[in-house]
ZADREN-909798 format. One line per field, with one value per residue (C-alpha): residue in three letters; x, y, z. Coordinates in steps of 0.25 Angstrom, whole numbers. Last residue first. Layout:
ZADREN-909798
rest = [ALA, ...]
u = [X, ...]
v = [Y, ...]
w = [Z, ...]
This chain:
ZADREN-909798
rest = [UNK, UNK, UNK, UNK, UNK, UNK, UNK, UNK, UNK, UNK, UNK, UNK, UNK, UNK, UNK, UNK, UNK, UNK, UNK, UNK, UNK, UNK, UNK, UNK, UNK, UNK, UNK, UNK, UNK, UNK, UNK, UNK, UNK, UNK, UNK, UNK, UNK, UNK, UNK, UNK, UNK, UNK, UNK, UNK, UNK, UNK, UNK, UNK, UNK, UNK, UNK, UNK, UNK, UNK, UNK, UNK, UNK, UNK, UNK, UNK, UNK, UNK, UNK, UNK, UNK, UNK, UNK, UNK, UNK, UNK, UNK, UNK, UNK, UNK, UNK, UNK, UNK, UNK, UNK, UNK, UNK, UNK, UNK, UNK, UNK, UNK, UNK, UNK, UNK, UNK, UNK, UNK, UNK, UNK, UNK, UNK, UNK, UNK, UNK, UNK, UNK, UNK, UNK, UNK, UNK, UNK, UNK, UNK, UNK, UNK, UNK, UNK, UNK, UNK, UNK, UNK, UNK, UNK, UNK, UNK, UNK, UNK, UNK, UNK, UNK, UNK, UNK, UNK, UNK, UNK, UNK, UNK, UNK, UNK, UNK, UNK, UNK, UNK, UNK, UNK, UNK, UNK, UNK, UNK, UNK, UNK, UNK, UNK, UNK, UNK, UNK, UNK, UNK, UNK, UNK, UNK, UNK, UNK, UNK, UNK, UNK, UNK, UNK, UNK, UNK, UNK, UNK, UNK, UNK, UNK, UNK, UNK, UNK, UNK, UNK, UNK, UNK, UNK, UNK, UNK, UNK, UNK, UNK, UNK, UNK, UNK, UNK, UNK, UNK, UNK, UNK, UNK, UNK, UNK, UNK, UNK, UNK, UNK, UNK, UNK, UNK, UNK, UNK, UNK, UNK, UNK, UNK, UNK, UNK, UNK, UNK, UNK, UNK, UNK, UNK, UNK, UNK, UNK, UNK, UNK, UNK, UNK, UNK, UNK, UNK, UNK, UNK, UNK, UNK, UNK, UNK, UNK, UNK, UNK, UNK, UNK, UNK, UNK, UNK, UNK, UNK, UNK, UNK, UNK, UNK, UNK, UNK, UNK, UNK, UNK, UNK, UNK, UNK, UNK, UNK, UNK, UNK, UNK, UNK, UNK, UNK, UNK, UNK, UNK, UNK, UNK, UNK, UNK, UNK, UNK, UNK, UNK, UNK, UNK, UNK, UNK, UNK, UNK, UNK, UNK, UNK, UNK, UNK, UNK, UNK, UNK, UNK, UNK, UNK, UNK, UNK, UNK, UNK, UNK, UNK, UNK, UNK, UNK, UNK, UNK, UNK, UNK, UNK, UNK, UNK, UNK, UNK, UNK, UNK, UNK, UNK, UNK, UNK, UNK, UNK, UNK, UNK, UNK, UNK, UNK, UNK, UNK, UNK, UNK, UNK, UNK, UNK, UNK, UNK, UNK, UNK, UNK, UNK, UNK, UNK, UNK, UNK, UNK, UNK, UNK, UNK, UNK, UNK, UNK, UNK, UNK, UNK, UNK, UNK, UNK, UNK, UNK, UNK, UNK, UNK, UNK, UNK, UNK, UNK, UNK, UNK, UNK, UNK, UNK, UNK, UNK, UNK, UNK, UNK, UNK, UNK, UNK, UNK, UNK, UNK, UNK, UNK, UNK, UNK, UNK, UNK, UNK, UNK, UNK, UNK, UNK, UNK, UNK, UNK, UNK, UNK, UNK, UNK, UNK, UNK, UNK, UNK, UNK, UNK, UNK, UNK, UNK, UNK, UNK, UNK, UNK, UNK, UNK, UNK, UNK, UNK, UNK, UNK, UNK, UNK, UNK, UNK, UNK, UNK, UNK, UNK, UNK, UNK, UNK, UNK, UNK, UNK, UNK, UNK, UNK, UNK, UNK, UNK, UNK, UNK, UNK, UNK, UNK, UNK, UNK, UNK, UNK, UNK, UNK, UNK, UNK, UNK, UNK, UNK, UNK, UNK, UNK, UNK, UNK, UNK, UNK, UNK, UNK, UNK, UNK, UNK, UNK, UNK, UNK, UNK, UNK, UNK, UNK, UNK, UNK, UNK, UNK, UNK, UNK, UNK, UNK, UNK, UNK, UNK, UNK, UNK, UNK, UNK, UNK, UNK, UNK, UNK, UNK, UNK, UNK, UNK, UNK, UNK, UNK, UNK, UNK, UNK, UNK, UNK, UNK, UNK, UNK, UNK, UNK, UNK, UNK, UNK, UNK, UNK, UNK, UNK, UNK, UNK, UNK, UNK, UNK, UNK, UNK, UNK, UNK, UNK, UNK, UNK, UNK, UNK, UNK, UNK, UNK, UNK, UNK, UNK, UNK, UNK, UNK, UNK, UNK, UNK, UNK, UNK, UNK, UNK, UNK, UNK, UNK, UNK, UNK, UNK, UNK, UNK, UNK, UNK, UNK, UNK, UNK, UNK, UNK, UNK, UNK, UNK, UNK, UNK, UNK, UNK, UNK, UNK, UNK, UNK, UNK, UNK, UNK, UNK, UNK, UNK, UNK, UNK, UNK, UNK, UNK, UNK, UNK, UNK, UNK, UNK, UNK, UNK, UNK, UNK, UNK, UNK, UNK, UNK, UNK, UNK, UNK, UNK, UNK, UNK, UNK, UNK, UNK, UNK, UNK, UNK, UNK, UNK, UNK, UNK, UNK, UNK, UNK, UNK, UNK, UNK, UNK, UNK, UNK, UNK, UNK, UNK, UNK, UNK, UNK, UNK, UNK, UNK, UNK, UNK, UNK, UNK, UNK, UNK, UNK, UNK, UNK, UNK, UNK, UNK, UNK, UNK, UNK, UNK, UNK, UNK, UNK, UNK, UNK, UNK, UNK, UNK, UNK, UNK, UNK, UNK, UNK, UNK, UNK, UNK, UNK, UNK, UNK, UNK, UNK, UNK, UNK, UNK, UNK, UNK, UNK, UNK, UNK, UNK, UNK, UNK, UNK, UNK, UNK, UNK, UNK, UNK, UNK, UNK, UNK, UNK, UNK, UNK, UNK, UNK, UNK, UNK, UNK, UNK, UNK, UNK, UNK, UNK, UNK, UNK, UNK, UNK, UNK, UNK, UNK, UNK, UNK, UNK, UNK, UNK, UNK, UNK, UNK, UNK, UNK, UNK]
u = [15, 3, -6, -5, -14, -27, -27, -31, -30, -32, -33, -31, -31, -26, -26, -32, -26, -23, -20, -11, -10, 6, 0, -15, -28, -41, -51, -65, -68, -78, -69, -71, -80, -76, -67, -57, -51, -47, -52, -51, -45, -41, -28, -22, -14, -1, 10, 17, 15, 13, -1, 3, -1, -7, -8, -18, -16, -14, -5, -9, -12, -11, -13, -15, -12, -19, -14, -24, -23, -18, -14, -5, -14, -15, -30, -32, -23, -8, 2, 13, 0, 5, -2, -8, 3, 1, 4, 5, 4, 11, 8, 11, 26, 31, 38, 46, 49, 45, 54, 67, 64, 58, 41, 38, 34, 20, 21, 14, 25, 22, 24, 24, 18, 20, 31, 27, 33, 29, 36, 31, 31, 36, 42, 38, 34, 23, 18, 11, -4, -8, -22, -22, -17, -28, -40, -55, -53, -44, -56, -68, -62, -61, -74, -80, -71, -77, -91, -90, -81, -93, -105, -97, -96, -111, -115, -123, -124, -115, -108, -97, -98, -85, -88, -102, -99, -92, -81, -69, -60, -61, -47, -45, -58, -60, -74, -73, -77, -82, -80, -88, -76, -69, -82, -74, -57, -52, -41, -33, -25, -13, -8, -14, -27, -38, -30, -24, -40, -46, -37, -39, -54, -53, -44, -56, -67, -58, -55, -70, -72, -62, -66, -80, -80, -90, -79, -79, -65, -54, -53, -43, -42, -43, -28, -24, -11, -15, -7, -13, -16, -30, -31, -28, -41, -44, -48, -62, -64, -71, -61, -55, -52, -40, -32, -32, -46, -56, -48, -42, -55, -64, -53, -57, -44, -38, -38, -50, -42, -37, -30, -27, -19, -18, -3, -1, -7, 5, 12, 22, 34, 41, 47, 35, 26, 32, 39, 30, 18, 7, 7, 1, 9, 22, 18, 12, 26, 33, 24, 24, 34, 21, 9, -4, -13, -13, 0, 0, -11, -8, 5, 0, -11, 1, 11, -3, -1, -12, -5, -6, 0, 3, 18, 22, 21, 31, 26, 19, 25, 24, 25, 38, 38, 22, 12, 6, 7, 6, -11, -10, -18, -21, -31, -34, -24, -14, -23, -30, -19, -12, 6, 6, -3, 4, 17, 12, 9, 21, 30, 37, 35, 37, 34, 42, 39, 41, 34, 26, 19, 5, 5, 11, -4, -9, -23, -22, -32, -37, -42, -54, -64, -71, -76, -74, -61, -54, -59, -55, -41, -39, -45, -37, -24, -25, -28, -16, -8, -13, -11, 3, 6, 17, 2, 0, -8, -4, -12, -15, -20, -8, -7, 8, 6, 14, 5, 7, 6, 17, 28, 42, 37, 27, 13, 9, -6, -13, -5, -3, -16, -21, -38, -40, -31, -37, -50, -57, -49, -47, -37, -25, -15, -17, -30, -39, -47, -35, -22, -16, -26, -34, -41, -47, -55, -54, -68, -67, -79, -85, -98, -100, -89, -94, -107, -99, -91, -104, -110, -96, -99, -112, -110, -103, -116, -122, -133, -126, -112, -105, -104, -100, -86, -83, -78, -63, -54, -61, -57, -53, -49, -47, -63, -64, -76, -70, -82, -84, -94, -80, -81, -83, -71, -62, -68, -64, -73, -70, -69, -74, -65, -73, -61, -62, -67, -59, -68, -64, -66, -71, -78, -87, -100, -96, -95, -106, -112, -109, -113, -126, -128, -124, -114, -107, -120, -121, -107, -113, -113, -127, -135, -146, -147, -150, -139, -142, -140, -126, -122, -117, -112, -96, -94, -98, -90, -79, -73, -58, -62, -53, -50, -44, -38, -23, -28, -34, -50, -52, -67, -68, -77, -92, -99, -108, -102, -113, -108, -104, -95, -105, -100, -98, -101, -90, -95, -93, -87, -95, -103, -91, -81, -82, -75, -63, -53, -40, -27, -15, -12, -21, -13, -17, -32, -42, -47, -45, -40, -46, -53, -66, -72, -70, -81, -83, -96, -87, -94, -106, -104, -92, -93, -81, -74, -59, -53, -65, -70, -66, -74, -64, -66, -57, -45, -32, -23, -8, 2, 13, 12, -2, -5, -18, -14, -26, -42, -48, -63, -68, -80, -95, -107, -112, -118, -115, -116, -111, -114, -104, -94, -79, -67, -55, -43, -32, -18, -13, -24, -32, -46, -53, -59, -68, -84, -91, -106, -115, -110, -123, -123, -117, -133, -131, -128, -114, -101, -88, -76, -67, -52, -42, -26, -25, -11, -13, -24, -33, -48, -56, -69, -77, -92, -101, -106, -108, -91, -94, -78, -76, -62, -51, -50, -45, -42, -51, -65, -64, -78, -88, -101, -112, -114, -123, -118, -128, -127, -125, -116]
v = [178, 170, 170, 157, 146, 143, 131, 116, 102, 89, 76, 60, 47, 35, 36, 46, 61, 67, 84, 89, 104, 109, 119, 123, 114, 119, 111, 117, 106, 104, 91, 84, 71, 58, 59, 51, 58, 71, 84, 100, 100, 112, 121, 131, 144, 147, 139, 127, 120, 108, 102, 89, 77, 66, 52, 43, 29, 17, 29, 34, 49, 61, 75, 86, 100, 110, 125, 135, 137, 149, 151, 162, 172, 170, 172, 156, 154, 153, 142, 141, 137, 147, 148, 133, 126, 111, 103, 89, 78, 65, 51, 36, 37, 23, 22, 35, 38, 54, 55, 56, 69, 75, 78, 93, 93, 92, 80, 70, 75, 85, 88, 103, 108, 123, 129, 136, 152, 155, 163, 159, 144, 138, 124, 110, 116, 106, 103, 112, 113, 111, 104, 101, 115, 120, 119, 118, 108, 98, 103, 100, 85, 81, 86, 76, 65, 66, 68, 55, 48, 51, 47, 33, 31, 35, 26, 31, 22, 25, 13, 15, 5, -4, -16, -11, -19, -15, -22, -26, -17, -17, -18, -18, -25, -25, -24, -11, 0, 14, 21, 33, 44, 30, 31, 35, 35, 48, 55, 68, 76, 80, 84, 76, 81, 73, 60, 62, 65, 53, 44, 48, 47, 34, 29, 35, 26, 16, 18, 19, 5, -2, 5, 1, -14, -17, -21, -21, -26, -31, -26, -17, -4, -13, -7, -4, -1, -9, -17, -30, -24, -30, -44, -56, -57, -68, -62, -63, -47, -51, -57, -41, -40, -32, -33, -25, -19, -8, 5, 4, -2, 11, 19, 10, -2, -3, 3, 14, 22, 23, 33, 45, 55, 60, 67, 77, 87, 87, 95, 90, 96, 83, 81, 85, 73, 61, 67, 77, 66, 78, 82, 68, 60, 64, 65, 50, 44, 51, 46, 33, 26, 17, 11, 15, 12, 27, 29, 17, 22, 35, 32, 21, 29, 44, 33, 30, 44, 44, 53, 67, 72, 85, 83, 70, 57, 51, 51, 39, 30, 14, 10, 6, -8, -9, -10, 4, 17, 32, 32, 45, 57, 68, 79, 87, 98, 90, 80, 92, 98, 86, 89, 79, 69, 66, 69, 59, 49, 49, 47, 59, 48, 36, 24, 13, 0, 7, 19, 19, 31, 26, 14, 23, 29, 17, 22, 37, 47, 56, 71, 80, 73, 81, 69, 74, 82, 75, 62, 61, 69, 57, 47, 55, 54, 38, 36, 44, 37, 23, 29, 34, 21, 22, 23, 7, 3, -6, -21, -32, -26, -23, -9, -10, -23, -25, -33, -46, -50, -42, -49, -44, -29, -32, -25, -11, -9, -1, -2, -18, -19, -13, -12, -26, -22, -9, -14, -25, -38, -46, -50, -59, -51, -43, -33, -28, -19, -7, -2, 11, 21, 18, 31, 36, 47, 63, 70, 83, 88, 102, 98, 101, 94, 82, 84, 87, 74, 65, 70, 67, 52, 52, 55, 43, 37, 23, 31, 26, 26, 20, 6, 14, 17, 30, 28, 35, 26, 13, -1, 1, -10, 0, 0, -1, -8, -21, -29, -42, -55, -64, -66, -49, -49, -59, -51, -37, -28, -19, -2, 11, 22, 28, 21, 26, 40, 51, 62, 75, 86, 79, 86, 76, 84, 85, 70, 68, 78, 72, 59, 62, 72, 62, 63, 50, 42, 48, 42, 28, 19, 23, 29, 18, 18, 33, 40, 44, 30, 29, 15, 15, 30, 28, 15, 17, 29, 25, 35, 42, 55, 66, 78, 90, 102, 100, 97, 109, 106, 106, 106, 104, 112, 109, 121, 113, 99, 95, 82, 78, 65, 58, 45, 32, 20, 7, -6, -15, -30, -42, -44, -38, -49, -56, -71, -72, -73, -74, -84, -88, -74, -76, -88, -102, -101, -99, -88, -84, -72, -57, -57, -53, -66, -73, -65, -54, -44, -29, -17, -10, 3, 11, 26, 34, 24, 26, 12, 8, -6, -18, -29, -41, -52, -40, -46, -38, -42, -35, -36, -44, -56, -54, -56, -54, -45, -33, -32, -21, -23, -10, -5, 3, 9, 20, 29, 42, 40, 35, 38, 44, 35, 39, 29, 26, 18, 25, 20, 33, 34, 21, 21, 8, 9, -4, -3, -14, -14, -18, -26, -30, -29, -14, -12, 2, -6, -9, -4, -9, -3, -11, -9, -16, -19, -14, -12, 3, 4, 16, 17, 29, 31, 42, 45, 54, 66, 72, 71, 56, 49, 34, 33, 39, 55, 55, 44, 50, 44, 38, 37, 25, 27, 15, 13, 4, -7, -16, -33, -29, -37]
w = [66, 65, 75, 84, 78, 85, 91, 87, 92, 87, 94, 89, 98, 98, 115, 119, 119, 131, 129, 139, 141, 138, 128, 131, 127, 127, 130, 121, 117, 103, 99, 85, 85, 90, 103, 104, 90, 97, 91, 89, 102, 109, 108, 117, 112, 108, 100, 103, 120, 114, 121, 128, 123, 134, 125, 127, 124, 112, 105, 92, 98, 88, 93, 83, 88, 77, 76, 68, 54, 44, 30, 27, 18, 2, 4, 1, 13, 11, 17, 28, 38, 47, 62, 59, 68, 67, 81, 79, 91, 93, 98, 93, 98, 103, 90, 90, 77, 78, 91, 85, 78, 90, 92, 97, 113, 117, 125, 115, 105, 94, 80, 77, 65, 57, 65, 76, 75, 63, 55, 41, 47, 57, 55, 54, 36, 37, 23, 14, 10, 22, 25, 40, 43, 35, 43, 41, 32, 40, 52, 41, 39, 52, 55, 44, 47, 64, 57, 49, 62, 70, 61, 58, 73, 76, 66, 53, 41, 29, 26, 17, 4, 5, 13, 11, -3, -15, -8, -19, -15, -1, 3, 18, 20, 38, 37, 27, 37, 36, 48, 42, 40, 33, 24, 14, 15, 19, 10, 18, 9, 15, 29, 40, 49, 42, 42, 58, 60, 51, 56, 71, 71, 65, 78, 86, 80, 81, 95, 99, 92, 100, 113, 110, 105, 97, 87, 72, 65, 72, 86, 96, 88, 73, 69, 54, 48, 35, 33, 25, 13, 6, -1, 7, 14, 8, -5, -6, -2, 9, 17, 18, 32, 33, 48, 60, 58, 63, 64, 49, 46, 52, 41, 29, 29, 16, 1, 2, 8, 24, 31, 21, 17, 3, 2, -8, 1, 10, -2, -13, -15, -19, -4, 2, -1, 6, 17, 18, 22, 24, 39, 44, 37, 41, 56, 56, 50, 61, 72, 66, 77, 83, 76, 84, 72, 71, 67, 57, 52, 50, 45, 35, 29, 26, 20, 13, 5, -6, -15, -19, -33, -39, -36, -40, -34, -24, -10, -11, -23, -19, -31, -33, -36, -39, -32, -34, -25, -23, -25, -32, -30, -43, -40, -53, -58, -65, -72, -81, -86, -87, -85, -71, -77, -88, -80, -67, -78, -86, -75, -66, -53, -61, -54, -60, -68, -82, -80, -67, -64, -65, -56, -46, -45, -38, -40, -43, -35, -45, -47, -46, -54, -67, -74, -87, -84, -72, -74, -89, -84, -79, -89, -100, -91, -89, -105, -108, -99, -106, -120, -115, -112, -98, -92, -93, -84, -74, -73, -63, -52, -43, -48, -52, -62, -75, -84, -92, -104, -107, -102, -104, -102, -91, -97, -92, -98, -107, -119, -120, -116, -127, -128, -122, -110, -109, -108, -101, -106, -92, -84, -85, -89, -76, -71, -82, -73, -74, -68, -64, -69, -56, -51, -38, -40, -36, -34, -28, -17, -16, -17, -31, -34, -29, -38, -49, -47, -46, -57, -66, -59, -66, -77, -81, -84, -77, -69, -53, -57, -48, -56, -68, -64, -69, -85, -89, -84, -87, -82, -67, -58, -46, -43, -27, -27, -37, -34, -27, -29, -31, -45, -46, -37, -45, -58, -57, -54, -65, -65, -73, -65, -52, -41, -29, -28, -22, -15, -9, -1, 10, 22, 28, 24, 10, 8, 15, 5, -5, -2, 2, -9, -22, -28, -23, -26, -40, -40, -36, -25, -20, -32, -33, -17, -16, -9, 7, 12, 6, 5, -9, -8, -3, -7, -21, -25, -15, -9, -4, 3, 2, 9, 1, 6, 5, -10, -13, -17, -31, -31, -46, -52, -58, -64, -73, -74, -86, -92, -105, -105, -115, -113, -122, -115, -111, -109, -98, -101, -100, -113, -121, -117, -133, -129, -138, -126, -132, -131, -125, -116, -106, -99, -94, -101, -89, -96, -111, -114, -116, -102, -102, -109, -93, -89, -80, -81, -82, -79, -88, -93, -92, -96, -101, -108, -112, -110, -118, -111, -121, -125, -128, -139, -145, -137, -136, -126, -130, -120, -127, -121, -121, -135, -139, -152, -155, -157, -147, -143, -139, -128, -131, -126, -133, -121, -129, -144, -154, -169, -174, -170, -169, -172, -163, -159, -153, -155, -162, -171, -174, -181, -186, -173, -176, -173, -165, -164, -155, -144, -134, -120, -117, -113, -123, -135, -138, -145, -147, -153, -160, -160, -170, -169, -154, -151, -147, -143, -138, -140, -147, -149, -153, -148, -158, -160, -145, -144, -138, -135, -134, -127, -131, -134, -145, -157, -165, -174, -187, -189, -187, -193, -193, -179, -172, -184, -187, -185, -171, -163]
């Protein structure tokens, strides 16, 4: 250490905001701990490698250790050492042997080099609670920096596309650009790579409104993958809140990600980002000392009431944060509105959201997060969607949150699936989900809107996979294949895995087509997993999350397959956008409308003739058409006129052979197809087809039909 101090002036500073804060004077810092019983701060030269000096936050107010330095400056790397009880058996694991990365840090520098001084007891001892660590950890931990926040947004506004009109695309910031031929290699797998113009205007190009990262939060590969030569590529193992992960980040400044928002903007496309406010990088009491536990575990964390050492678990990870804290919740609502305000993102998509409602053991639906959130004047008007389960008893929630939330609805993945696969008796279960899953949404006055459809995500089979494989295949992860969900509601089309095989190759091929179509068609919010548009295959892995690999990266070479299934997405896409009777606002009234005289859908037999209570659950039944009346939409137009469409006839057809339909004989005038998924590209025929005319449609197979609407009454 330096025998002279780097800063001679230490003044008493203020306990807010948290974090280390520059004002263009000097940088205040301020750490929250409430059983702390001294708090050093630490700072180092501008490698991180060597401790300079260490300067004690004589000030407490309120819990929050602080002090200001006149002297500092933006780029001063620093980190804490908190001195307190070690005594697990009550929750408290203070060790100042232990670096500590700010729990506030706005930049992240460096990432974790694991050693056995990381952790805050001895290893290989018979319990962590008999003793401490005294080795010093600060040669293997990342640092944090100090952060000039100011950044020139010039005009840029929020897209705040309308959620019945969004279409989001579920990326990887690495995975989606690392391979890219048209980004320079030293940007690829970066954000500078994710703003750049062959990604955006690819993104532009196919239609998408919408982009929700994968986890951007400051993350730790944790050590069994790193011992194994793995990485943690999906980034659920978060150590900052506040600091982008620095690994994207092709210049090292958290400027960078703010560029690539702008940019985003710019071209018309929101960014939401998948957060993970649930647990942290610290795992179970056996794990190391990084941050918060070192800072006050007691605090941050939910411990077992009658045993304290150790951590109740909802996330499967280890470790719950504590949001019952109100210094935990508060720091969860300042990294939101952090994102929202500094980094200017759109909204959220919440990792085991459950995790965050429960008080006690239980899921709160009218918690103390979702009326924190609920009352923010920043939070309530950005895009919030939760991931509806955890592990816990009672966690599985879809359908329950409040009003002003969507949800990823995997009732909605398992339907079509199922349905597709060939499953019989799900004709029922397929209806609900394609018009908006009511039954799960309409009964708090929610709209179909509050359901995010989709097919595959970036937990489980990629789309080609879904296709492709009966069974995971994830030997590579070094797991024995044990890890990964075991239903998957697949079905490999005759072969498992790549097949030369024509037919087999053709049906995939066809049985993406009707994916993406029943997708692009239902009511809700469609999400498309990247480079499923592409055929992008995983070999088999079900649960990539430690591929950082071209397992993972999207391959972005040319094939006829891939260019068809590109355009078909593309086209897709432009026809939900080109017409509002795929994107209601409100759910189907089944009745007539305004004095209509069809009512608003029709659900149909193979025959023509409408479907019967008693035969919705019939298992032989695999084949059913729809017919959506666009005369009266029951909604304004942006001139305050009744919003119009025309009438579609879609025709679904999961049977293992064609299907003859007959054309009902409802409304006026012929129809003719807009597409049917045997062939690759959308139709240009002019055949027109008049009620009672037959329509054969091959086996697993999907068509769609369009008239004009009868003139309204």
């Amino acid at each position: 250490m330096a025998e002279q101090p780097a800063f001679s002036a230490v003044w008493r500073g203020a306990p807010y905001p948290l974090g280390a804060t520059w004002d263009g004077e000097g940088v205040n810092f301020a750490l929250f701990s409430e059983h702390a019983e001294k708090v050093e701060l630490c700072l180092f030269d501008p490698s991180g490698r060597r401790e300079l000096q260490r300067i004690e936050l004589r000030e407490r107010t309120d819990n929050v250790w602080h002090s200001y330095l006149p002297q500092a400056r933006p780029s001063q790397i620093y980190g804490y050492r908190v001195h307190g009880a070690y005594r697990p058996k009550d929750g408290h694991r203070f060790n100042p042997a232990k670096l500590l990365a700010d729990p506030y840090a706005r930049e992240i520098v460096g990432e974790v080099r694991w050693n056995d001084a990381l952790f805050g007891y001895p290893l290989g001892g018979k319990r962590e609670d008999l003793g401490l660590d005294r080795r010093d950890s600060a040669a293997y931990m990342p640092k944090c920096r100090v952060v000039d926040t100011a950044f020139t947004w010039g005009a840029d506004r929020r897209p705040e596309i309308p959620w019945h009109d969004m279409v989001v695309y579920e990326l990887h910031v690495r995975g989606f650009t690392r391979q890219h031929p048209g980004i320079p290699p030293a940007q690829r797998g970066t954000y500078a790579a994710l703003s750049s113009a062959p990604a955006i205007e690819y993104l532009r190009k196919l239609g998408v409104t919408t982009v929700e990262l994968m986890p951007v939060h400051a993350f730790v590969d944790d050590r069994r993958l790193v011992d194994m030569g793995l990485r943690n590529y999906w980034g659920y193992n978060t150590l900052g809140f506040f600091a982008p992960e620095p690994r994207y980040s092709a210049s090292g400044s958290s400027k960078e990600f703010k560029t690539m928002v702008k940019r985003l903007h710019s071209a018309g496309i929101e960014v939401l980002i998948d957060v993970v406010y649930n647990h942290t990088c610290e795992g179970n009491h056996l794990g190391p000392t990084l941050s918060f536990r070192g800072a006050d575990n007691a605090s941050y964390y939910r411990l077992v009431e009658d045993d304290r050492r150790h951590y109740l678990d909802f996330t499967g990870c280890g470790n719950t944060l504590n949001l019952e804290h109100p210094r935990v919740l508060q720091m969860v609502m300042d990294s939101l509105r952090y994102w929202v305000e500094e980094m200017h993102v759109d909204g959220f998509r919440f990792d085991l959201a459950p995790a965050l409602a429960r008080e006690g053991r239980a899921v709160e639906q009218l918690g103390g997060f979702f009326s924190v959130v609920r009352q923010d004047p920043v939070l309530n008007r950005v895009k919030l969607i939760a991931e509806p389960w955890d592990i816990g008893e009672g966690g599985y929630q879809v359908g329950n949150f409040p009003l002003g939330w969507a949800e990823w609805n995997d009732r909605y993945r398992n339907g079509m699936r199922a349905y597709w696969k060939g499953d019989g008796g799900l004709i029922g279960e397929f209806a609900r989900r394609l018009t908006g899953s009511s039954d799960l949404y309409g009964r708090s006055g929610r709209r179909p809107f509050a359901s995010v459809n989709f097919i595959t995500a970036h937990d489980g089979f990629t789309l080609h996979d879904l296709v492709s494989y009966n069974d995971k295949h994830n030997e590579a992860n070094g797991e024995d294949n044990r890890d990964g969900h075991n239903e998957n509601l697949s079905w490999n089309c005759g072969a498992e895995g790549p097949t030369d095989d024509p037919d087999i190759r053709t049906l995939r091929e066809r049985q993406k087509r009707n994916f993406l179509a029943t997708l692009l068609l239902s009511q809700g919010v469609p999400m498309l997993l990247a480079g499923d548009e592409r055929g992008h295959t995983q070999q088999g892995n079900n649960n990539a999350y430690c591929q950082d690999n071209p397992i993972s990266w999207i391959d972005w070479s040319a094939t006829p397959e891939r260019d068809s299934l590109t355009e078909f997405t593309r086209l897709l896409i432009g026809l939900r956008r080109s017409h509002r009777i795929f994107r209601r606002r409100d759910f189907f009234a089944g009745h007539a409308l305004h004095g209509q005289e069809a009512k608003d859908i029709h659900w149909l037999k193979p025959d023509g003739t409408e479907m019967t209570d008693e035969e919705w659950n019939h298992e032989h039944a695999r084949s059913l058409a729809v017919l959506l009346t666009g005369g009266d939409l029951g909604e304004l137009d942006r001139f305050g006129m009744p919003a119009r469409d025309d009438d579609f006839l879609i025709l679904f057809n999961a049977h293992s052979a064609e299907v003859e339909f007959r054309i009902p004989p409802l409304g006026e005038g012929a129809w003719h197809a807009v597409f049917d998924t045997w062939f690759d590209l959308l139709q240009t025929s002019t055949e027109r087809f008049a009620p009672e005319k037959p329509y054969v449609l091959g086996a697993r197979g999907l068509a769609l039909l369009t008239r004009p609407a009868a003139p309204t009454a």
